[in-house]
C-alpha positions, 0 to 999 in steps of 0.5 A: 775378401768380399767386405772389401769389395762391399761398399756399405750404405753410409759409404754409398750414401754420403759420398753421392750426396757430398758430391752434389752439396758441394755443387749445391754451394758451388753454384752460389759461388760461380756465378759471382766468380765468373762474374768478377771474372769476365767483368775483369776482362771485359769491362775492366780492373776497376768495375772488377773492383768494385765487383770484388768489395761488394762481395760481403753484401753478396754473402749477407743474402746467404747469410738469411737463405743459410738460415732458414736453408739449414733449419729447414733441412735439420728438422726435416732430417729428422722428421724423416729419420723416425718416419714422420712424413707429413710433419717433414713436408709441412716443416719444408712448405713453411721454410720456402715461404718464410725464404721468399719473406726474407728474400723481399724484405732484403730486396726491399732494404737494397732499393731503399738504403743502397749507400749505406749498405754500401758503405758496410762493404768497406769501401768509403763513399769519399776515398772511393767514390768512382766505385759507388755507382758500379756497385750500385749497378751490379747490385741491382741486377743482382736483386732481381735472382735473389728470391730465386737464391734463397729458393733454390738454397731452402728446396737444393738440400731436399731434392738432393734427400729425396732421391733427386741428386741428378736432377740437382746435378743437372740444375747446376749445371744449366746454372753455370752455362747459362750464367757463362752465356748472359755474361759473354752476351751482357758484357761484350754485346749490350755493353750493359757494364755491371749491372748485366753481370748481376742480371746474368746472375739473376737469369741463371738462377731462375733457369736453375729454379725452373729445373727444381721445381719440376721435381715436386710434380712427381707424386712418387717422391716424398716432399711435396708443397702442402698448406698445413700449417706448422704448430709454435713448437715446430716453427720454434725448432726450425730457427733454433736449428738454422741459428748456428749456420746464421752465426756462422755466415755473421761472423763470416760476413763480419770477417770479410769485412774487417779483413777487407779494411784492413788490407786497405789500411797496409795495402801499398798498391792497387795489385794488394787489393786485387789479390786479395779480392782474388784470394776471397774469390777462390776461398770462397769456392774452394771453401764449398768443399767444406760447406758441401761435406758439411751439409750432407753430413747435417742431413744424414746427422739428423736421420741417424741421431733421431733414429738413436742409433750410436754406431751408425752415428759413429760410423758416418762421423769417422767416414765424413771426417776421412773423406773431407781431409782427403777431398780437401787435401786433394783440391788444396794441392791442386791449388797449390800447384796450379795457382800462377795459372789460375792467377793468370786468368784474373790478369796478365799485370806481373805484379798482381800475378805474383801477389795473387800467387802468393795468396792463393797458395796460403788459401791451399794450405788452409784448406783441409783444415777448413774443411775438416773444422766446417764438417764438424761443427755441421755434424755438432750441429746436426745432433743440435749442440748450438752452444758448442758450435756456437763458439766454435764460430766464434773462434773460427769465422771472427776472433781469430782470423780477425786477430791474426790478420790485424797482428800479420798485417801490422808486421808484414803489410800485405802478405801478412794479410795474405798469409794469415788466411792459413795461420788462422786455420793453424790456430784453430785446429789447436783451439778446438783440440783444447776444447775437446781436450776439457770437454773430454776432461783427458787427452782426446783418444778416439772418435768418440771423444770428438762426437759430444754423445751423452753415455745413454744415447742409443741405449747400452751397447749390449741393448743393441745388435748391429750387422752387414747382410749381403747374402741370404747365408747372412740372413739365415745367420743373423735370423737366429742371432736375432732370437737369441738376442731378444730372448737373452733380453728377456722378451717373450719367445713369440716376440724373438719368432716374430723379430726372426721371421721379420729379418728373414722376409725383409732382409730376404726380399732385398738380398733376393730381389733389391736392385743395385744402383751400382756394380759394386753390391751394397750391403744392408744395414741392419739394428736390432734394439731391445730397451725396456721391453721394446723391439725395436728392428731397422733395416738400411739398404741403398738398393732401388727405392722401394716402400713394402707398405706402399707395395702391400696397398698396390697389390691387395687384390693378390694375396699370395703375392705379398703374404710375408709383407701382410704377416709383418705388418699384422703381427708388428705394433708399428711398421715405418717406411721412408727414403731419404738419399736414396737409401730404402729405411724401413722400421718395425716395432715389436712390443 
């Protein structure tokens, strides 16, 4: 009865942490909806238009800032995970300057060469030409948020990690009103046309980066700017890291292209266009389920897979992949119900309303799939298997749904367009079935058969001890399996005292004296590892932050006050502490 009141700490963690990624990726996606939105309304359907094709010029910003975003925080994840602070804050300096370096190249290309990337978006400068200039408009004031954009994509994921998920919260927030404001202000009141939708953007997002910043000038928290430069191996591992999330974005950017082609080609009416303009929109949107559960999976893949651990690993797996089929399938039926009103917000046109509906469901029911399909491949990611991600992409953001929309579109026009949104995500699910199936070389079973684990990662399972400690009972139980372990592993009798005693004062000090975040308690996780002599112990808790050694340092002067702390660190080789996603990590090595 009390595990099922105890919600442990993988479960306390990424369920908070998904919850602002989602915002984090949300945010990017409003402003350009609410945009598309107003500028319908209050500008007009063919400013909506041109509006709604530019949207693949939008993506290819997030295509770099993805980039450089996703390397930045897979590296710094696991620089976190076994404790290394310093080469974590040099990996995230370098990726806020190499973000702002891609941001004016990109602004630099737009001003130079607008027409022809223009004319990638799909739309011919002589079939459309009365769309050119409004694009151009909107572009423009759009460029001047951008190095504000790829910021607050690299630096979103770090404050969320280092313990700031509702100054985060927060900043979103502020986004949203602020870019709903400069919109009303820009449309109806200066009659500024497209180019103040994309100067609203532009002021949101700095409003946003402004409310970020202000995280870093807290001496308290862990990531802070510095000026120590990366080595070659280090800059190295931060775009190889990144690589998949920007094939990924590439192919999508490709996949929006080609799909808004040929809706053109089959399309018999202006209402087709508009509906599958609407249709991207809310894909876009609700496709941040997927990206947000997926992003908080990449950082907490990265602690754990770094620190080697298999069943913590195994455990945050099968919990994310639960929580995104049910958090998408969810949402999807939302959409799926309410999907006439939503189209009505766009357009009081019947014939754009029935269209609209009609393709908005199909994006409901594609949902969950494209949840669950984006959270796995950013788990696969996160233990850097780019080559499988990498052809996960493939399938997922190009052939596929490319294939199926030029087959549909060829049979049923429009709505097989429309329609071939969820199709597509029907054959994925089989193609990555397939893949696993000859990975695993048998019908997949289990978990295990999805996480692409070597046999020897995290050691033998009877190398390892794991356990939930709630209550000081659990300590003194797990005190003495702790010795028996280590002495069954061979190690010394001083070695297996000192590994006991060290469970019993910091696992004690928490269970006595750790405050929860929440009414209901979380437990402490708790590994023991014993590999070729090593002891290796760590200790998991999502209680108020606290760094023993930091505590040890700020009260020297009384040593009775932290003699248990003194001892630990005395007698252990190596004792580590970090905090990342609020959750108190703390490492002891014994020899």
């Amino acid at each position: 009865m009390r595990e099922k009141k105890v919600k442990d700490v993988i479960s306390s963690m990424f369920f908070s942490v998904a919850l602002a990624m989602i915002l984090t990726q949300v945010v990017g996606i409003a402003a350009h909806i609410i945009d598309g939105i107003i500028t319908s309304r209050a500008i007009g359907p063919l400013a909506y238009s041109s509006v709604s094709l530019i949207s693949p010029l939008i993506s290819s910003f997030g295509l770099f800032a993805t980039f450089i975003s996703t390397g930045c925080q897979i590296v710094s994840s696991e620089f976190t995970g076994i404790g290394k602070k310093d080469e974590a804050n040099s990996t995230f300096s370098f990726s806020c300057f190499i973000a702002v370096l891609f941001s004016a190249v990109l602004i630099l290309a737009c001003l130079l060469i607008p027409e022809p990337l223009m004319n990638i978006c799909g739309v011919s400068t002589t079939k459309h030409p009365e769309l050119l200039p409004m694009m151009k408009d909107y572009m423009n004031g759009y460029l001047l948020g951008v190095p504000f954009y790829f910021i607050i994509q690299t630096i979103g994921p770090i404050v969320v990690m280092d313990g700031g998920k509702k100054r985060f919260t927060l900043s979103s927030l502020v986004f949203c009103i602020v870019d709903i404001i400069a919109d009303v202000i820009a449309a109806v009141v200066f009659k500024a046309g497209t180019f103040g939708m994309g100067f609203a953007s532009s002021v949101a997002y700095i409003v946003q980066f402004i409310i970020l910043l202000l995280h870093f000038f807290n001496k308290t928290h862990s990531f802070h700017l510095v000026s120590r430069h990366l080595g070659e191996k280090d800059i190295g591992n931060v775009f190889k890291s990144g690589s998949p999330a920007f094939v990924r974005k590439l192919f999508t950017v490709l996949r929006d292209l080609f799909t808004n082609r040929i809706n053109l080609a089959v399309a018999i009416s202006a209402a087709a266009v508009a509906a599958r303009g609407m249709q991207n929109d809310l894909n876009l949107l609700m496709f941040c389920i997927g990206l947000g559960l997926g992003r908080a999976l990449l950082s907490m893949t990265g602690v754990y897979y770094s620190a080697n651990d298999r069943q913590g690993l195994k455990r945050l797996f099968e919990y994310s992949m639960r929580m995104s089929g049910i958090i998408s399938g969810t949402a999807g039926l939302l959409v799926f119900i309410f999907a006439p009103f939503i189209s009505r917000i766009y357009t009081s046109d019947p014939e754009v309303i029935s269209l609209s509906v009609f393709s908005i469901r199909f994006m409901a029911i594609s949902l969950p799939m494209d949840s669950l399909s984006c959270s796995y491949t950013s788990y696969l990611q996160g233990i850097n298997n780019r080559k499988i991600v990498n052809v996960l992409n493939f399938f997922d953001r190009f052939v596929i749904p490319i294939v199926t929309a030029l087959v549909m579109g060829r049979f049923f026009g429009s709505k097989g367009v429309l329609a071939s949104l969820a199709v597509s995500k029907i054959l994925l699910v089989l193609v990555l079935f397939i893949i696993v199936w000859i990975h695993a070389k048998r019908f997949p079973r289990n978990s295990e058969d999805y996480m692409y684990l070597s046999p020897d990662f995290g050691g033998k399972e009877s190398d390892n001890l794991y356990a939930s400690i709630l209550t000081m009972d659990d300590v003194i139980r797990e005190k003495d399996r702790a010795e028996q372990f280590c002495l069954e592993h061979g190690t010394s009798e001083t070695d297996a005292l000192h590994t006991a005693l060290f469970i019993e004062e910091m696992a004690g000090n928490v269970v006595m004296y750790g405050k929860q975040k929440e009414k209901t308690p979380s437990s402490i996780d708790y590994r023991l590892s014993v590999i070729n002599g090593t002891i290796t112990l760590t200790i998991r808790d999502y209680c108020a932050k606290f760094d023993p050694m930091l505590y040890l340092e700020e009260n020297n002067n009384d040593p009775e006050k932290v003699i248990g702390i003194r001892i630990v660190k005395k007698l252990a080789k190596d004792v580590r502490y970090f905090n990342a996603f609020n959750s108190n990590n703390t490492i002891i090595v014994i020899q």
